[in-house]
N, C-alpha and C positions, 0 to 999 in steps of 0.2 A: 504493500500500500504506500509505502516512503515512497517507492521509486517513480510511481504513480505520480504522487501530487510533485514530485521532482519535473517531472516531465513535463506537468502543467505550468509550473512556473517558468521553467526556461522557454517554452511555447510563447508564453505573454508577456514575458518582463520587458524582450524588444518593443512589443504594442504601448507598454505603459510608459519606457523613458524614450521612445521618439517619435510618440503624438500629441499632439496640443488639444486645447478646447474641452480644458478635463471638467468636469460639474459630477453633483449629486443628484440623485433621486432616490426616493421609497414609493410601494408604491402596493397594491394587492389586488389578485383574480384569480380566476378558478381555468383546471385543465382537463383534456377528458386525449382518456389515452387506450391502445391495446397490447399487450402482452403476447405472443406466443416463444413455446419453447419446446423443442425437440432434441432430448437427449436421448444416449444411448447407452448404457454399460454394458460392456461385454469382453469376454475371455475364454480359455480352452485349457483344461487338463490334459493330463498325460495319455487320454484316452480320447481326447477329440470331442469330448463333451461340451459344446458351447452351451455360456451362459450369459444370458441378456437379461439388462431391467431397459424396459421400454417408460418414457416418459412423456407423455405430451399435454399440453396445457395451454388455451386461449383462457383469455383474461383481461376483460376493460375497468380500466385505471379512471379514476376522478376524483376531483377535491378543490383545494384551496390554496392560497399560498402568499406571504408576503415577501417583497424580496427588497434590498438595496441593492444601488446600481451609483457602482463610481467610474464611470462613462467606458471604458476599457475592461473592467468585471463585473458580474452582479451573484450578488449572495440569494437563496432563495429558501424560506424555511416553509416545506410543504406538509401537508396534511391529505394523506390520498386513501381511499377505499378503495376495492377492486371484488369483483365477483368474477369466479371461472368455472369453468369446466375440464375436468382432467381424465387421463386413464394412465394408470401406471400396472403394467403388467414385467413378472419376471418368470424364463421359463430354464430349464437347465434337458439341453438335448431335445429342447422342440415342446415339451413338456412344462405344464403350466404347474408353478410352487404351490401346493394349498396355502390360502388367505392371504396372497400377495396379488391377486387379481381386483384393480382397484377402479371404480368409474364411477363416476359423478359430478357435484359441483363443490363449490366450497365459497368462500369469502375471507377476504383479510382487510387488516389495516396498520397501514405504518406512518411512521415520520421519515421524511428524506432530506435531507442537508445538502446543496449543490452550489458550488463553486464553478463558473464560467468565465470564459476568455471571450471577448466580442472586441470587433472594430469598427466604428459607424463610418458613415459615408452619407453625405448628404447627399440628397436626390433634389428638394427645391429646401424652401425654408422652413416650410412646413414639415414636409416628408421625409425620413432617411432610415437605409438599412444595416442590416448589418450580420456576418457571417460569427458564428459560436463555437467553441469548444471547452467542451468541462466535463470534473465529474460530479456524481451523484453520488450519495453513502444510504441505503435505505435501512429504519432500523423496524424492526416486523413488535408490533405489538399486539396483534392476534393474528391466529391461523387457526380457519376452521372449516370442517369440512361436512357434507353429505354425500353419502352415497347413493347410489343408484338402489333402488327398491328399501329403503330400510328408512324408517320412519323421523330415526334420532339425527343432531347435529353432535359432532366430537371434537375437543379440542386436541390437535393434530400433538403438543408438547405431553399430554396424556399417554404416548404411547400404544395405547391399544392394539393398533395396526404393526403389525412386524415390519411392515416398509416406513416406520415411525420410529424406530428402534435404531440403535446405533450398535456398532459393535460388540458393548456389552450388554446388550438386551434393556438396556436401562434408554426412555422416551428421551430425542434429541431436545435441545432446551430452546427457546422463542430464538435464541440469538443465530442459532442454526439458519434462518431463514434471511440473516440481515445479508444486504448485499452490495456489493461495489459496481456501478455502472459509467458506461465512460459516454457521454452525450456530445451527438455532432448535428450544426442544423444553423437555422437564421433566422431573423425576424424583422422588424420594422417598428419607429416609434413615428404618430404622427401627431402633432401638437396640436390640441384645442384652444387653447391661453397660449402667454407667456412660460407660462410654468406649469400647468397641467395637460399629458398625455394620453391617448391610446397605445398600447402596446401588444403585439401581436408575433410569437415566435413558434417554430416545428421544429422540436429535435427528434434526432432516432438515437437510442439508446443501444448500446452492447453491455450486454450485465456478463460480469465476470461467474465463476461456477460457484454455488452458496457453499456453507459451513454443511446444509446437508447433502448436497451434491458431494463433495468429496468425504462425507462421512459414509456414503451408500458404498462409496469405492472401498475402504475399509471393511464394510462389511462382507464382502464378497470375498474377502480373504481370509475369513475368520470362520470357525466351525458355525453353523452347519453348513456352511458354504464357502466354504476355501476349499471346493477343487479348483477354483482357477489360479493360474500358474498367474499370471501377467494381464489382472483389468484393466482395459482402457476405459477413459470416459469421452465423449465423442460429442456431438449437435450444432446445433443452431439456436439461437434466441435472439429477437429486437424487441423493441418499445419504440413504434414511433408517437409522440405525443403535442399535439396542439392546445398552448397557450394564451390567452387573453388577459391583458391586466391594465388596470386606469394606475397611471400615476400623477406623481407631484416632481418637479426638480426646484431645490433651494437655492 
């Protein structure tokens, strides 16, 4: 994570000591976003026995946010909900694990912390845009799920579920689910007032792999399931998410 925000800062510090027209603003609005993600675990014992967990999950994002913006960065402290739908299935030789065949929906909610690099450009006096790059830190304050045909909601940190379980059979903890995400995208500020804006930005996000994502890779090396010699963990996942927000500059 050091090397991470290392990298944003050497990205932006050119932006910040050699442009001018520096100002403040704060400012708050709401975003509406979706989630998908297709992982894969998978391995091979000494016997050719492949072993996969399938993971897939859409998921629309939305909330709130208030952010400061000192013309070159903006801080942004969000409040976001999200409802999904997932299927997480693991089979060993083609063959489905009893009570790890999972489908449904679920809902969460977190706090997200984001840090961005922006450079404006005027378009008239009014109008100007501007291109972004930053990251996101999301921290997960609930995880909960329902399944398909079963009447109850389960908190996902309860463990119940063996694909909820970490290596020692002991349920992963809320923080399992925080995640690091690196956002690329643009947007546009266009002045009402002197001093009061619209603002309008689209980032796509790339979320790094969670605490439980590389926990499920542990498990698969662990009794009862350490026949695989060498799991890989594998996929795809973005967020792209659009923004709106009225601000002020002092």
């Amino acid at each position: 994570m050091r090397n991470i925000f290392l990298l944003f800062l050497i990205l932006t510090m050119p932006v910040v000591i050699y442009s001018a027209d520096f100002n403040l603003s704060a400012g708050g609005g709401g975003f509406l976003g979706y989630t998908f993600t297709r992982y894969t675990l998978e391995g091979n014992n000494d016997v050719s026995s492949n072993v996969k967990l399938a993971q897939d999950m859409d998921r629309i994002n939305y909330g709130g946010f208030l952010f400061f913006d000192a013309t070159y960065a903006v801080f942004k402290t969000m409040f976001q909900s999200a409802n999904n739908s997932y299927s997480e299935i693991m089979t060993i030789a083609g063959e489905k694990i009893p009570n790890t065949d999972q489908i449904g929906t679920g809902s969460e909610m977190s706090i997200n912390l984001s840090l961005t690099g922006k450079y404006p450009f005027n378009i008239n006096d009014k109008l100007s845009w501007f291109p972004m790059l930053g990251i996101e830190y999301q921290i997960a304050i609930r995880q909960l799920r329902h399944p398909d045909g079963e009447e109850y909601v389960y908190d996902r940190t309860k463990g119940e579920w063996i694909t909820d379980q970490d290596k020692n059979g002991d349920p992963f903890p809320l923080s399992a689910w925080n995640a690091i995400i690196i956002n690329i995208g643009a947007g546009f500020d266009y002045l009402l007032t002197e001093n009061l804006f619209l603002r309008g930005d689209f980032l796509f996000g790339f979320r790094l792999p969670t605490g439980y994502e590389k926990g499920a890779l542990e498990v698969v090396k662990n009794p009862p399931t350490n026949i695989v010699g060498d799991p890989k963990l594998g996929g795809i996942n973005g967020t792209p998410t659009l923004c709106f927000a009225v601000g002020y500059r002092f």
